[in-house]
Structure formats: C-alpha cells, structure tokens
Biopython code that builds the backbone (N, CA, C, O; Angstrom):
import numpy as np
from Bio.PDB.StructureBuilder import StructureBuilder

atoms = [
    (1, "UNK", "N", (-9.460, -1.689, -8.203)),
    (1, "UNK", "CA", (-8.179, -1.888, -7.554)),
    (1, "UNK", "C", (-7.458, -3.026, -8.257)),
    (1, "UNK", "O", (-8.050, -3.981, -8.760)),
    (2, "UNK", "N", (-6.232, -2.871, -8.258)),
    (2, "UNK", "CA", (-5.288, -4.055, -8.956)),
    (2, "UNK", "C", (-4.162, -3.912, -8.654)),
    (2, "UNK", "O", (-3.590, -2.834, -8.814)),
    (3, "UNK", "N", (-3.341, -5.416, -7.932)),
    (3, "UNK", "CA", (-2.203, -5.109, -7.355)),
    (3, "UNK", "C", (-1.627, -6.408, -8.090)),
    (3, "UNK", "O", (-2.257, -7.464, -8.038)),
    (4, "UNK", "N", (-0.545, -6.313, -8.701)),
    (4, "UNK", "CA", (0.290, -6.789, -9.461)),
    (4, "UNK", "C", (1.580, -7.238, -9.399)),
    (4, "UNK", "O", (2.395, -6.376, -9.069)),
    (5, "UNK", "N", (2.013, -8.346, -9.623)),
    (5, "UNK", "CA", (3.290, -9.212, -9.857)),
    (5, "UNK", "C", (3.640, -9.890, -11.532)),
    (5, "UNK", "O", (2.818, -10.352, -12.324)),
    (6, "UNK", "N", (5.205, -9.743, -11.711)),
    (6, "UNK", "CA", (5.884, -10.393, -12.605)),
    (6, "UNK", "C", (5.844, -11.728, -11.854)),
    (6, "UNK", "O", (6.104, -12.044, -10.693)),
    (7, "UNK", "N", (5.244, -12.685, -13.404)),
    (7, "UNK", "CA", (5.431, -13.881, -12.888)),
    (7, "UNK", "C", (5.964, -14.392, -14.114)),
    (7, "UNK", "O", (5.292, -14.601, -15.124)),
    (8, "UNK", "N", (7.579, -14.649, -13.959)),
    (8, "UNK", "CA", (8.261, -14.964, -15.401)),
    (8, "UNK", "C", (7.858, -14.425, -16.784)),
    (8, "UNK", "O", (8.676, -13.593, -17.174)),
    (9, "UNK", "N", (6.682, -14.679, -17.789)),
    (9, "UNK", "CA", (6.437, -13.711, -18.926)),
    (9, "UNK", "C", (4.900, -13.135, -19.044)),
    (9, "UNK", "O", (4.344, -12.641, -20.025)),
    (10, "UNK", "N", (4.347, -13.391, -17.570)),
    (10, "UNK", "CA", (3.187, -12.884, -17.397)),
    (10, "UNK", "C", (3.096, -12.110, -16.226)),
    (10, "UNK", "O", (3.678, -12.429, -15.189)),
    (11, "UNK", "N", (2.077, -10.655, -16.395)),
    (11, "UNK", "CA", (1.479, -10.240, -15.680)),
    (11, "UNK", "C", (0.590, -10.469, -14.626)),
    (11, "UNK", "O", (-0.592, -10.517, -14.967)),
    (12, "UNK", "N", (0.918, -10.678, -13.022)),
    (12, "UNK", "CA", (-0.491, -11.161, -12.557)),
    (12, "UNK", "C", (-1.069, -10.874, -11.483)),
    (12, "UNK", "O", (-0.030, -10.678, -10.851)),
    (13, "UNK", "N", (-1.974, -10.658, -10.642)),
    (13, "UNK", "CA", (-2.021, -9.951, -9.809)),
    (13, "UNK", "C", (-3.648, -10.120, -8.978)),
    (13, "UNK", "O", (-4.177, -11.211, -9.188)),
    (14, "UNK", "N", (-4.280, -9.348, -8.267)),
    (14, "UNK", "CA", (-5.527, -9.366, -7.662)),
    (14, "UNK", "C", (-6.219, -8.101, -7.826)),
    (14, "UNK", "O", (-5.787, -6.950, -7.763)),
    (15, "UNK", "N", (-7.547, -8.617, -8.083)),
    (15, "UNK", "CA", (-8.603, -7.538, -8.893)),
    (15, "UNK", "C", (-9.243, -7.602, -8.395)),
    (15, "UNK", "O", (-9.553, -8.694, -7.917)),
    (16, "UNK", "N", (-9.946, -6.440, -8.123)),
    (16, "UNK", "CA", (-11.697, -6.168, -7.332)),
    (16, "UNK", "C", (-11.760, -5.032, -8.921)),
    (16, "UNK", "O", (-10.916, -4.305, -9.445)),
    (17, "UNK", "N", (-13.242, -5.381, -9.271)),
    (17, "UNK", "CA", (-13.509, -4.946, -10.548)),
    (17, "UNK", "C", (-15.239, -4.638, -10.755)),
    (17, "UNK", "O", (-15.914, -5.607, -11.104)),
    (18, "UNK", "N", (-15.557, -4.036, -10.657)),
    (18, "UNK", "CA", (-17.060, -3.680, -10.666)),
    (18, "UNK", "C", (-17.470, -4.231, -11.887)),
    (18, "UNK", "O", (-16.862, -4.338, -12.952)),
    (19, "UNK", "N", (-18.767, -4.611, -11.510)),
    (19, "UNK", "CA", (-19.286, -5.424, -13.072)),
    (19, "UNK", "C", (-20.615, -4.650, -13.366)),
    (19, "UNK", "O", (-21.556, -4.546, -12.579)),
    (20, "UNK", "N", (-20.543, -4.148, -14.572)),
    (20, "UNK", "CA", (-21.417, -3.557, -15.446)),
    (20, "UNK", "C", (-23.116, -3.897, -15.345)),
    (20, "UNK", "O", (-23.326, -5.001, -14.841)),
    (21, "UNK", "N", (-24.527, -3.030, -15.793)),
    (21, "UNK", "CA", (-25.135, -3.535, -16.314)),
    (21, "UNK", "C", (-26.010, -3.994, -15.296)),
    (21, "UNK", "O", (-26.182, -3.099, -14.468)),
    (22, "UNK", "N", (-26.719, -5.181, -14.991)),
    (22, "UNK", "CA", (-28.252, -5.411, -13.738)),
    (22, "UNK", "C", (-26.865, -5.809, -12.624)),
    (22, "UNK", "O", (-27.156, -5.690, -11.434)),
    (23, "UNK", "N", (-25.690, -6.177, -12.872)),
    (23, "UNK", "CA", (-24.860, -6.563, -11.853)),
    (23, "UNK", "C", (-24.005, -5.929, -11.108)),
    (23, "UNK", "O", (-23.058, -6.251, -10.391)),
    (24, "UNK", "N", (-24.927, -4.214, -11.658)),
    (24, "UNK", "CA", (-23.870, -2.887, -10.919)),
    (24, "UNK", "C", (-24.390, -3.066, -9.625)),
    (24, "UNK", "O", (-25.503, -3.355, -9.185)),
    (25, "UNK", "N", (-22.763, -2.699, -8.892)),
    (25, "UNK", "CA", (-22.941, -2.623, -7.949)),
    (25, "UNK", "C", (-21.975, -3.788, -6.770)),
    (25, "UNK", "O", (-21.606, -3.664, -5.602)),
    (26, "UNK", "N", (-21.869, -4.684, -7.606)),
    (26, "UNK", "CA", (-21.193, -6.240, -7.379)),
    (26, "UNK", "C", (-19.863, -6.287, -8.147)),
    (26, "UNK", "O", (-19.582, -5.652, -9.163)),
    (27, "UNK", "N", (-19.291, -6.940, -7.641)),
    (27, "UNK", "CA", (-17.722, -6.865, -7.675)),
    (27, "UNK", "C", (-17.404, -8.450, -7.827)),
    (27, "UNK", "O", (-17.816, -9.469, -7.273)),
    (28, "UNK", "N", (-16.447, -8.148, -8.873)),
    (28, "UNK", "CA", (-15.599, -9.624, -9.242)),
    (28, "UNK", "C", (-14.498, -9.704, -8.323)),
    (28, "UNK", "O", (-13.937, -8.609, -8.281)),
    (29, "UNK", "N", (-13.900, -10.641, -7.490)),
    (29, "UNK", "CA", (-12.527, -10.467, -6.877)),
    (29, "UNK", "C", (-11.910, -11.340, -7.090)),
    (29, "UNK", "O", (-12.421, -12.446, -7.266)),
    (30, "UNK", "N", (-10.359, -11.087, -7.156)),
    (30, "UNK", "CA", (-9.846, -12.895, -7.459)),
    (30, "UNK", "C", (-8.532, -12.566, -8.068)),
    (30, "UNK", "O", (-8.283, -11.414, -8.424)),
    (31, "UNK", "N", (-7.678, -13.544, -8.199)),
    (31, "UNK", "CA", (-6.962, -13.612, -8.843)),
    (31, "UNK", "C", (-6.448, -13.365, -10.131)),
    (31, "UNK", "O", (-7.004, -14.269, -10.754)),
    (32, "UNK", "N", (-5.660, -12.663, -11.079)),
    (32, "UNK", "CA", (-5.939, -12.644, -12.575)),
    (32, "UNK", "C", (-4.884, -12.484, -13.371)),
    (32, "UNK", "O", (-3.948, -11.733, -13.098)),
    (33, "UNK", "N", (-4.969, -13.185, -14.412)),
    (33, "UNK", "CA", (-3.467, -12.452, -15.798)),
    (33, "UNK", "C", (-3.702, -11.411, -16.333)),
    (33, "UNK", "O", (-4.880, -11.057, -16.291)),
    (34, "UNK", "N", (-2.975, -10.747, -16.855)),
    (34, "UNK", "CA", (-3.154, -9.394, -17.392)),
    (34, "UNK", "C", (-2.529, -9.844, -18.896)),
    (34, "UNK", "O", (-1.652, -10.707, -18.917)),
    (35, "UNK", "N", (-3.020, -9.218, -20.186)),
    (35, "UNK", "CA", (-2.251, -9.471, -21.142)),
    (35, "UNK", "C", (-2.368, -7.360, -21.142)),
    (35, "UNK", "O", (-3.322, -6.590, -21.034)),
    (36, "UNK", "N", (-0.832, -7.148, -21.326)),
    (36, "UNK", "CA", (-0.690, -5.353, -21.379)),
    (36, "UNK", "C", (0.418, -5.371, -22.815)),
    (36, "UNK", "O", (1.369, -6.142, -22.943)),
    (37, "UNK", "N", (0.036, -4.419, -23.701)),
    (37, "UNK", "CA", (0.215, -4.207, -25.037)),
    (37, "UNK", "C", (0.410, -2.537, -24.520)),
    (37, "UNK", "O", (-0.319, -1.929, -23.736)),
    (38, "UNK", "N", (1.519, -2.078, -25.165)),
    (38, "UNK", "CA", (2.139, -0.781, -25.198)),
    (38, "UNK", "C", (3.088, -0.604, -26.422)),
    (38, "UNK", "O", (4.154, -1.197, -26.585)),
    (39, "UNK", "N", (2.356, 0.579, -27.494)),
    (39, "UNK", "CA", (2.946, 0.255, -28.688)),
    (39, "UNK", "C", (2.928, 1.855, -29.119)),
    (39, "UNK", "O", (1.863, 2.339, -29.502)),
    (40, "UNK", "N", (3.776, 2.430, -29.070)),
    (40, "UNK", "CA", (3.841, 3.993, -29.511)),
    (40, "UNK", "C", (2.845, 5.007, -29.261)),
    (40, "UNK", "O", (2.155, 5.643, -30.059)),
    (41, "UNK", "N", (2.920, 5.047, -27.614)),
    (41, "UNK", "CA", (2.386, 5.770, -26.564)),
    (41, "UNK", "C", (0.480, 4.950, -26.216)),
    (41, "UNK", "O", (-0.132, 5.507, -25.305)),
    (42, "UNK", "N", (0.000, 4.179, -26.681)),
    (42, "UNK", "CA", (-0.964, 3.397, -27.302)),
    (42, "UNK", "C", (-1.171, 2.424, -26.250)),
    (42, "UNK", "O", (-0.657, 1.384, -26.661)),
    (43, "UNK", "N", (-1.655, 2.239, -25.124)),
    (43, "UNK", "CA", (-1.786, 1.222, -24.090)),
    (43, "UNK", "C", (-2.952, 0.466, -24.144)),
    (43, "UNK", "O", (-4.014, 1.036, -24.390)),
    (44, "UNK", "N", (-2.908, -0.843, -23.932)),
    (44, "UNK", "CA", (-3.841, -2.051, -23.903)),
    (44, "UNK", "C", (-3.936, -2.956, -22.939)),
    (44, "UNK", "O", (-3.251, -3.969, -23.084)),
    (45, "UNK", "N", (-4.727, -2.847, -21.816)),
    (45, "UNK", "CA", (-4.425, -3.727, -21.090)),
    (45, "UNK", "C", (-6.043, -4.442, -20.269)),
    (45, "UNK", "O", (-6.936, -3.938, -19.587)),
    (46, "UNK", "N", (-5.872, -5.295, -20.593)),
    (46, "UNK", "CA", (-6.730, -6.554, -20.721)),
    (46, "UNK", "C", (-6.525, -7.474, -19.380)),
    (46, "UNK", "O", (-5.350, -7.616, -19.040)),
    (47, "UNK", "N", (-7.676, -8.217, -18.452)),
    (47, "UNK", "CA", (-7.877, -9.291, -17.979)),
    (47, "UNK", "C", (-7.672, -10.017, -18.921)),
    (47, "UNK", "O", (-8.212, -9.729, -19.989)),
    (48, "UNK", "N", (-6.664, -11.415, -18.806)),
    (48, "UNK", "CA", (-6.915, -12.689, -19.651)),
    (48, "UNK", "C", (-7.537, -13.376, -19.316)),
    (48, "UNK", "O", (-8.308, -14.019, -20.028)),
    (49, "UNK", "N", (-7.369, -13.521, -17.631)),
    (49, "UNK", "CA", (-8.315, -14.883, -16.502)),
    (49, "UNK", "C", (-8.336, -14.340, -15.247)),
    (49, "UNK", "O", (-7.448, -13.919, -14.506)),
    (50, "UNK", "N", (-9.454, -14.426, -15.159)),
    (50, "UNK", "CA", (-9.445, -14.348, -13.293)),
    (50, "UNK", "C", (-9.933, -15.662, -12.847)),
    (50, "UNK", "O", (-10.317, -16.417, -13.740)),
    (51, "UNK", "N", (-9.994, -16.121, -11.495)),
    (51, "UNK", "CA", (-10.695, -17.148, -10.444)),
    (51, "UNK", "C", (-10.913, -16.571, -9.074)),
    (51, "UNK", "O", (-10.184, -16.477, -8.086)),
    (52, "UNK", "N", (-12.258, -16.184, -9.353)),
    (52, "UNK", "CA", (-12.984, -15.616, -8.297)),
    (52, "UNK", "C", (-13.332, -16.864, -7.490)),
    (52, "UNK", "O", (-14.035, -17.731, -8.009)),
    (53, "UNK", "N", (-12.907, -16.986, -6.341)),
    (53, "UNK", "CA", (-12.628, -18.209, -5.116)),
    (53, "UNK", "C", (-12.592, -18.862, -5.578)),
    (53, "UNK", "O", (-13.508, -19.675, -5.693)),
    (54, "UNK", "N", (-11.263, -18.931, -6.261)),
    (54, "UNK", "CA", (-10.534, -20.019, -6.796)),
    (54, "UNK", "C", (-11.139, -20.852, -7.952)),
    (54, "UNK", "O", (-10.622, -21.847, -8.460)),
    (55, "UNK", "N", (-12.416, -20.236, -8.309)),
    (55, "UNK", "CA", (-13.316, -20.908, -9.467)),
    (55, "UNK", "C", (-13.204, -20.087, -10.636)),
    (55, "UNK", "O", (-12.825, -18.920, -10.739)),
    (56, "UNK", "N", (-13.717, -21.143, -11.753)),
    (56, "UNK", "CA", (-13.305, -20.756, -13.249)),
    (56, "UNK", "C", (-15.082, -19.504, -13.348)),
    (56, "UNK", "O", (-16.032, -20.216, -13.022)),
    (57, "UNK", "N", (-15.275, -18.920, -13.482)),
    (57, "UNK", "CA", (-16.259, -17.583, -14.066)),
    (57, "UNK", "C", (-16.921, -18.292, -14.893)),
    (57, "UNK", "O", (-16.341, -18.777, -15.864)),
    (58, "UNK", "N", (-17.655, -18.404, -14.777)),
    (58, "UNK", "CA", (-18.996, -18.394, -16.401)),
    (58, "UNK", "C", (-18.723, -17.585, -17.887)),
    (58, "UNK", "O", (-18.921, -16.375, -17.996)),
    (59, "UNK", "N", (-18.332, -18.273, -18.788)),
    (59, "UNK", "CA", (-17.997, -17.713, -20.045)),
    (59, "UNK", "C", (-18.660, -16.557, -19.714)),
    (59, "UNK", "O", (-17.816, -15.880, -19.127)),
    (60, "UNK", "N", (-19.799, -15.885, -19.762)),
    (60, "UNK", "CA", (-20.701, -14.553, -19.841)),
    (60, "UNK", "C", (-19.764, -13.543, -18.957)),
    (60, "UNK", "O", (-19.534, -12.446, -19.464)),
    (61, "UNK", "N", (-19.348, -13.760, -17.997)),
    (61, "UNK", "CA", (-18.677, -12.951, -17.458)),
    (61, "UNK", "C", (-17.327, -12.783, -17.422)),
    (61, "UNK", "O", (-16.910, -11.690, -17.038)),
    (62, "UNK", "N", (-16.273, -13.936, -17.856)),
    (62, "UNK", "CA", (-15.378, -13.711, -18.379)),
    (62, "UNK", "C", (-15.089, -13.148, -19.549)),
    (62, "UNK", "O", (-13.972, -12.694, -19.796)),
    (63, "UNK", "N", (-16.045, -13.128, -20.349)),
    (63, "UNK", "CA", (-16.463, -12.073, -21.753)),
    (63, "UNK", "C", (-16.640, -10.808, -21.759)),
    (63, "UNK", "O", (-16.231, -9.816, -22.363)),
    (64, "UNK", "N", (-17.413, -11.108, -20.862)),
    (64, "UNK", "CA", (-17.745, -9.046, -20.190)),
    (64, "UNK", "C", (-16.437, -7.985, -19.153)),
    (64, "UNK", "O", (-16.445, -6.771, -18.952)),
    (65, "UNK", "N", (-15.340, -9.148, -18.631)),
    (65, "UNK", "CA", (-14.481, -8.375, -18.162)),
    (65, "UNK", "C", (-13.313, -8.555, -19.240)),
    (65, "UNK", "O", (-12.347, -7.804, -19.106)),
    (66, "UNK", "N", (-13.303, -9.310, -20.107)),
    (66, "UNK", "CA", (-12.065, -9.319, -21.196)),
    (66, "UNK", "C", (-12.324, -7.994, -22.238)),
    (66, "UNK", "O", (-11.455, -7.652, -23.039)),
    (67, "UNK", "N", (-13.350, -7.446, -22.147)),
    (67, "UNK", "CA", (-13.934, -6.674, -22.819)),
    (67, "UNK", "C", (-13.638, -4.890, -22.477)),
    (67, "UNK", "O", (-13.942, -3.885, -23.120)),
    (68, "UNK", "N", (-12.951, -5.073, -21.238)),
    (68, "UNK", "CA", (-12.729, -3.890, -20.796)),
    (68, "UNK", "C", (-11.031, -3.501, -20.670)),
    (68, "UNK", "O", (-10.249, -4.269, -20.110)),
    (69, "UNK", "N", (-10.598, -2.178, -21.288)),
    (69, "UNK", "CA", (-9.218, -1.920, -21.731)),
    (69, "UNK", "C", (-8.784, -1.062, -19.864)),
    (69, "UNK", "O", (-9.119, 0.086, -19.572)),
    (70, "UNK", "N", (-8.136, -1.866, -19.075)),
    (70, "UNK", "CA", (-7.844, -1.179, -18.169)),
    (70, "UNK", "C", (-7.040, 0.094, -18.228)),
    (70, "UNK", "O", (-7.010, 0.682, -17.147)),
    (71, "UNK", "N", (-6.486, 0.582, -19.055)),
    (71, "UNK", "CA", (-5.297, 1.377, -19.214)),
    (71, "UNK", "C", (-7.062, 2.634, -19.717)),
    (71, "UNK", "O", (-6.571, 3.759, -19.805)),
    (72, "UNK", "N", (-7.613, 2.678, -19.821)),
    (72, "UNK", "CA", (-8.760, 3.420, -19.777)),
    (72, "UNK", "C", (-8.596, 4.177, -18.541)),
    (72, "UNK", "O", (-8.619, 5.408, -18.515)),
    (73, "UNK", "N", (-8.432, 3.446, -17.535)),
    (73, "UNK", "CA", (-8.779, 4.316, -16.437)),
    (73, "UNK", "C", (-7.437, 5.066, -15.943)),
    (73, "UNK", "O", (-7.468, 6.021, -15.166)),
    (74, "UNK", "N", (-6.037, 4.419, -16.588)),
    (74, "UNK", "CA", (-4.381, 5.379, -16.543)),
    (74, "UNK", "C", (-4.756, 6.511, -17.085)),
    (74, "UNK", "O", (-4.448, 7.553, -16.508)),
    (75, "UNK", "N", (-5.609, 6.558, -18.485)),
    (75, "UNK", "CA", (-5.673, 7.881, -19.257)),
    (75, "UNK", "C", (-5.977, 8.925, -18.726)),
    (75, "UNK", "O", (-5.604, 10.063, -19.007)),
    (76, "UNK", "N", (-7.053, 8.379, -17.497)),
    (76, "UNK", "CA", (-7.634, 9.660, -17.238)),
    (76, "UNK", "C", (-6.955, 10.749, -16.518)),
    (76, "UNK", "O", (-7.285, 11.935, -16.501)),
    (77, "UNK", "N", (-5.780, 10.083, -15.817)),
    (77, "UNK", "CA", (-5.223, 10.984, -14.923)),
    (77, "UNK", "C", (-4.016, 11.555, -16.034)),
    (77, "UNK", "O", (-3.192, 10.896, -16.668)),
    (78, "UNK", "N", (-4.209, 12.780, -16.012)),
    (78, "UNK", "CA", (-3.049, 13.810, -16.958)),
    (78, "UNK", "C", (-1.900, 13.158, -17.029)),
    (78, "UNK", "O", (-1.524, 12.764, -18.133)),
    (79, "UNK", "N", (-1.015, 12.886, -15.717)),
    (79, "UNK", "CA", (0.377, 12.753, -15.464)),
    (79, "UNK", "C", (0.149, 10.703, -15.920)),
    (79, "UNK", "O", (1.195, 10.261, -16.395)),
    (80, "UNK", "N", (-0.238, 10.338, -15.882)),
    (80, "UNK", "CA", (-0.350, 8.878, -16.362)),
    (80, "UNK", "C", (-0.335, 8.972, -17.881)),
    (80, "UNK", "O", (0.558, 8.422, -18.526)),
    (81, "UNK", "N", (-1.400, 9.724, -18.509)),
    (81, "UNK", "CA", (-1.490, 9.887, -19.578)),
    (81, "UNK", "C", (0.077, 10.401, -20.764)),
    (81, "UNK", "O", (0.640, 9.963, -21.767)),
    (82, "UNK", "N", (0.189, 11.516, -19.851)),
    (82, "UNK", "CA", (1.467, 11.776, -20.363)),
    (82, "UNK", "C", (2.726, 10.958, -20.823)),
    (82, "UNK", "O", (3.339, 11.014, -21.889)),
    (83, "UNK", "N", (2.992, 9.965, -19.401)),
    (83, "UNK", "CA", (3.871, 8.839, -19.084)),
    (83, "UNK", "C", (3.649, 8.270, -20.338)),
    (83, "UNK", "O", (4.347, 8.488, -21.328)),
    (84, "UNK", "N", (2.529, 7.430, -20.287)),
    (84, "UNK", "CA", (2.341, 6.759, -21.530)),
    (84, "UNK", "C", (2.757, 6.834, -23.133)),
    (84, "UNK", "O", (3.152, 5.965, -23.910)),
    (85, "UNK", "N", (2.472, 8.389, -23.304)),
    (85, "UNK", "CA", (2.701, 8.874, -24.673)),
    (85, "UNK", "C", (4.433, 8.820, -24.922)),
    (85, "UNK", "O", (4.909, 9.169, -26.003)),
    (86, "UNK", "N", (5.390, 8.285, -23.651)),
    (86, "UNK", "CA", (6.468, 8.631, -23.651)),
    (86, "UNK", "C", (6.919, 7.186, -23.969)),
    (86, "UNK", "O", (8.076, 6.833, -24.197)),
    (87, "UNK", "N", (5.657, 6.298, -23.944)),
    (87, "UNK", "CA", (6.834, 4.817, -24.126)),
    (87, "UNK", "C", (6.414, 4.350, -25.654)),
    (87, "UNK", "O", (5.448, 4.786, -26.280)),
    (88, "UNK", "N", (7.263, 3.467, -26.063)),
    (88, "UNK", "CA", (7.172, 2.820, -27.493)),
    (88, "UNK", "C", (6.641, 1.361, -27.533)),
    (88, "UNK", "O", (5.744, 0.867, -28.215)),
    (89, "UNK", "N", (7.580, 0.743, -26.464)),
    (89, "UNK", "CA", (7.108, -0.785, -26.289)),
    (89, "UNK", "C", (6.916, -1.310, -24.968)),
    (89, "UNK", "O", (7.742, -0.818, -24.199)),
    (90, "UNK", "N", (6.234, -2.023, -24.481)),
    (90, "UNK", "CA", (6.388, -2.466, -22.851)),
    (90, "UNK", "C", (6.680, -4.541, -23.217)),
    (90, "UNK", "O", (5.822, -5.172, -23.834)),
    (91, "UNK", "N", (7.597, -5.021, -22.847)),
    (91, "UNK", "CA", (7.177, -6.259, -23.269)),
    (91, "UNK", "C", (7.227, -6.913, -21.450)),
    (91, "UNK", "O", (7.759, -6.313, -20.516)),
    (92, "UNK", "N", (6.696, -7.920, -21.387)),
    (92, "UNK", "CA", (6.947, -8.839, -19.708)),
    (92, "UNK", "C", (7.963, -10.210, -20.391)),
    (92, "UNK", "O", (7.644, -10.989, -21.290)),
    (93, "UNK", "N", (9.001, -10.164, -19.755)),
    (93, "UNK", "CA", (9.802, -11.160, -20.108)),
    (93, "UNK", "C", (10.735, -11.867, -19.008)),
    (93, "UNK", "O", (11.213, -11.064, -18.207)),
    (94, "UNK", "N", (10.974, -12.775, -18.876)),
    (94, "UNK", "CA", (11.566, -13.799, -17.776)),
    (94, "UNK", "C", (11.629, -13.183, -16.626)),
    (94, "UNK", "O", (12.702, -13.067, -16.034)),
    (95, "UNK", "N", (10.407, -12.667, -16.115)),
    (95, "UNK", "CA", (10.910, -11.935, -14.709)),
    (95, "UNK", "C", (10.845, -10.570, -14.296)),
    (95, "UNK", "O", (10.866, -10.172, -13.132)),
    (96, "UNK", "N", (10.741, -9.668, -15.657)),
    (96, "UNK", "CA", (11.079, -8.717, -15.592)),
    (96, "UNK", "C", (10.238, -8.073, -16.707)),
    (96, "UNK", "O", (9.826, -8.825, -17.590)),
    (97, "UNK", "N", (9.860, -6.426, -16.781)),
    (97, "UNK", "CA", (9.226, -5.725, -17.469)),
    (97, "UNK", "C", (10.011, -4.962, -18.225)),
    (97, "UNK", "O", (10.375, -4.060, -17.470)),
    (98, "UNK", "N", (10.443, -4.809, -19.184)),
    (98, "UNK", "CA", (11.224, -4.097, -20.365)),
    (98, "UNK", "C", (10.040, -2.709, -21.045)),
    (98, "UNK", "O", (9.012, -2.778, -21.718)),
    (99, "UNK", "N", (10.574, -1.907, -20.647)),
    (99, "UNK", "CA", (9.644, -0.519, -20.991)),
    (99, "UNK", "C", (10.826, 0.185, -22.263)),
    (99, "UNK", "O", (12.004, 0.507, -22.113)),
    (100, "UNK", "N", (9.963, 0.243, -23.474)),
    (100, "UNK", "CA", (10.961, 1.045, -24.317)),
    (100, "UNK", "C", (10.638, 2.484, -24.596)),
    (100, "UNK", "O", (9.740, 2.642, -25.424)),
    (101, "UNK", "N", (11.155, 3.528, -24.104)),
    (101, "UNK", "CA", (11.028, 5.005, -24.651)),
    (101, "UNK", "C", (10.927, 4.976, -26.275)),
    (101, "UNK", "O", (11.165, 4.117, -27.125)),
    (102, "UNK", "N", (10.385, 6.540, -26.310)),
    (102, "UNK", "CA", (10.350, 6.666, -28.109)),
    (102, "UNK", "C", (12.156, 8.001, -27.935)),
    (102, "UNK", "O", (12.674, 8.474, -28.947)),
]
sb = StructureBuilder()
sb.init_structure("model")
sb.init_model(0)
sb.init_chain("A")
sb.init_seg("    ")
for serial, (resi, resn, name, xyz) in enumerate(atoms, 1):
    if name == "N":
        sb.init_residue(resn, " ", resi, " ")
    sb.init_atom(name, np.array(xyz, "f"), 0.0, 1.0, " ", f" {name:<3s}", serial, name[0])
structure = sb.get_structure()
C-alpha cells in the first residue's frame, strides 16, 4: 500500500511494504520519499527514505527496500501498463507533477 503527497519537488507519502527473505511476512510502515523516474514509457520508482516510528532503519534494510522498483507492481495491471507506455517524462516540481505524453 502507498498513499502519496506532492511536497514541493518531492514525492512523499506512507508505506506498508512487505520485507523479503527470513523477514517474510513482516512489514515496514512509515513514512517515505519516493524518487519516480519516467522516461519514454520506462518507469522507476524507488523508496529514497522511510522512518518506521519515526526512526532512521538500519542501513541493511534501507538497502533492501531501495532495491525494489515499485512501478513493478503498475506493470502488472494491463491498463496501468498501457498508461505508462503513453508518457515520455514525469518530473515533481514546486508543488506539482508535470507528466509529459510522447
């Protein structure tokens, strides 16, 4: 789950995020930046930081969720997928999200 706000030139929002591996099963929650890259239908979108109760994560696990391309899970659905292939650039700028068609 991820629910999201423009905050001047960043993405940011609240994450519940399942964590991989002996820690399936357990969930990260918290606060987080998003860095999202959209470049000729081509989506990237990345945790930069979370603070799970309000605390900084243990490098190991802030490694292991920077590691995962959220826009993975847009692909899967057809009509998301599609959307995507339709944009060129997405930038976050003063406030606001600028989506460029091809």
């Amino acid at each position: 789950m991820v629910y999201v706000r423009i905050d001047g030139d960043q993405l940011k929002g609240e994450i519940s995020y399942p964590l991989p591996g002996p820690l399936k099963g357990q969930y990260v929650n918290g606060p987080a930046t998003f860095d999202v890259k959209v470049s000729k239908g081509e989506a990237d979108i990345r945790i930069r930081d979370i603070t799970p109760k309000g605390k900084t994560p243990p490098p190991w696990l802030l490694d292991q969720v920077r590691r995962v391309d959220l826009a993975d899970f847009l692909i899967r659905d057809q009509q998301a997928a599609s959307a995507l292939r339709q944009i060129d650039n997405v930038e976050v700028k003063d406030g606001k999200v600028i989506i460029r068609s091809k």
